[in-house]
C-alpha positions as CSV (number, residue, x, y, z in Angstrom):
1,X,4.1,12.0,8.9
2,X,6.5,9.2,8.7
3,X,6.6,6.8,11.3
4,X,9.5,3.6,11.0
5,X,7.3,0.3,11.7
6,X,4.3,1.8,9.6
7,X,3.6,1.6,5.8
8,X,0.4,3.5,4.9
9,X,0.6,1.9,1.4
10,X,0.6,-1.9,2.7
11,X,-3.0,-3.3,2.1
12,X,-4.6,-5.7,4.3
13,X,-4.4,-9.2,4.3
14,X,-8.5,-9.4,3.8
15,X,-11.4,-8.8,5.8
16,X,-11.0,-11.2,8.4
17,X,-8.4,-13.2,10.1
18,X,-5.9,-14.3,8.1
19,X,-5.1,-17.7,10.3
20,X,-8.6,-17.9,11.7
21,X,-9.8,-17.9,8.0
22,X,-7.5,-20.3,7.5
23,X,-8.9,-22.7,10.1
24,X,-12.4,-21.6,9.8
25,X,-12.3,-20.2,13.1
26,X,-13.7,-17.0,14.4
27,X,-12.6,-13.5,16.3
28,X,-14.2,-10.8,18.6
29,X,-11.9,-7.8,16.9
30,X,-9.8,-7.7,13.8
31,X,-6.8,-5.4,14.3
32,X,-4.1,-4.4,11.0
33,X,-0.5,-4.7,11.2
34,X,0.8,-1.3,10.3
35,X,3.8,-2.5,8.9
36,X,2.7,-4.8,6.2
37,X,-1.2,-4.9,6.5
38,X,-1.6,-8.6,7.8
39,X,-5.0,-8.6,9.4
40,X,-5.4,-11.2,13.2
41,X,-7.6,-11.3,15.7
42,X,-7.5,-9.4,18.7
43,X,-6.3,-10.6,22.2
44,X,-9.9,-11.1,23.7
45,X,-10.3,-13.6,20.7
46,X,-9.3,-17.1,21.6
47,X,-6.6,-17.5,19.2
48,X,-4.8,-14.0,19.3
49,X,-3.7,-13.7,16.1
50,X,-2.6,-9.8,15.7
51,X,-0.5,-10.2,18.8
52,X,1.8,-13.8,17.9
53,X,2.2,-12.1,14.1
54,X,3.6,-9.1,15.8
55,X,6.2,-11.2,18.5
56,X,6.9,-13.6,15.4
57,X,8.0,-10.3,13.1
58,X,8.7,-8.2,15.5
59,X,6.2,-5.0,13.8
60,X,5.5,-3.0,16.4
61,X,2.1,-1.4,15.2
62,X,-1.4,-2.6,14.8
63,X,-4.4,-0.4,13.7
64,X,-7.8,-1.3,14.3
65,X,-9.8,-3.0,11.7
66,X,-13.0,-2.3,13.3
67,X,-15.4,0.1,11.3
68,X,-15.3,3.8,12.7
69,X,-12.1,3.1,14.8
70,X,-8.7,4.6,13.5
71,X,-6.3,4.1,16.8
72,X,-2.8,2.3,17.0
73,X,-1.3,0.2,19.2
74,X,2.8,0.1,20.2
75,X,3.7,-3.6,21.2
76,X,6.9,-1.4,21.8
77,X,5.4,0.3,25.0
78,X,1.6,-1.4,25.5
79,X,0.6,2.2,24.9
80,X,-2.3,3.4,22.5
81,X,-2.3,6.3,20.3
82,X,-4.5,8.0,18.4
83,X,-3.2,10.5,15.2
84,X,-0.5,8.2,12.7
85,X,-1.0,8.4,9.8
86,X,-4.0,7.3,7.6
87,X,-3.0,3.9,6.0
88,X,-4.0,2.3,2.7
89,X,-8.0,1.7,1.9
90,X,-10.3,-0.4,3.1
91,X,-9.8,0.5,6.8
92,X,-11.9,-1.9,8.3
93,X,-13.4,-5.2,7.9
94,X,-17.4,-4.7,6.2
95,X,-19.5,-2.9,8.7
96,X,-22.4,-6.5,7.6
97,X,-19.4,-8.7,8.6
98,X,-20.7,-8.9,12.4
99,X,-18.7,-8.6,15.7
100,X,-17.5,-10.9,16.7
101,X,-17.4,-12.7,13.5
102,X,-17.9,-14.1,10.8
103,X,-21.2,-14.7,11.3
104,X,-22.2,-18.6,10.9
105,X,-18.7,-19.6,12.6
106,X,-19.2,-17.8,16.3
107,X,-20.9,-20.3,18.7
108,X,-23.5,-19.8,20.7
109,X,-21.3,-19.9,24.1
110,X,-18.5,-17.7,22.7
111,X,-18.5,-15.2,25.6
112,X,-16.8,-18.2,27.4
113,X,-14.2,-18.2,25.0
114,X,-13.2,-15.0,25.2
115,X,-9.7,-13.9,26.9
């Protein structure tokens, strides 16, 4: 199945937040851009990562990074949807990574944080 917006051989950025990495901050969710594998944080993290990298390059598709979850999401139509196809390996972030994560970076209070 070949789907324009998603490349099944693009790898992912890492197994966390590229930006919150970056800044040492933290996430609830990671979610993978289809298109070229960047990984961001979801929208009920405080920084939203997955979401500005797709309005800044316009790739409509994110996967879920989360271990044991597989759906997509179209910024194209808010929709989810279940059954693309299967992108490159690893397909989640480590199952001992912690959600939210990384561990030693969430704080205590982060429920409060949370969108």
């Amino acid at each position: 199945m070949s789907i324009e917006g998603i490349d099944p051989t693009a790898v992912p950025s890492g197994p966390g937040c590229l930006e919150c990495e970056a800044a040492q901050g933290w996430w609830v969710h990671l979610r993978r851009c289809a298109e070229c594998g960047h990984v961001g944080c979801c929208d009920s993290s405080p920084s939203q990562h997955a979401s500005k990298h797709a309005k800044d390059t316009g790739h409509p598709f994110i996967q879920s990074y989360e271990p044991g979850e597989d759906w997509y999401w179209d910024f194209r139509t808010d929709e989810m949807f279940s059954g693309g196809p299967e992108l490159a390996p690893p397909h989640s972030h480590p199952a001992d990574q912690g959600v939210p994560g990384p561990r030693g970076r969430v704080p205590a209070d982060w429920q409060s944080h949370i969108h």
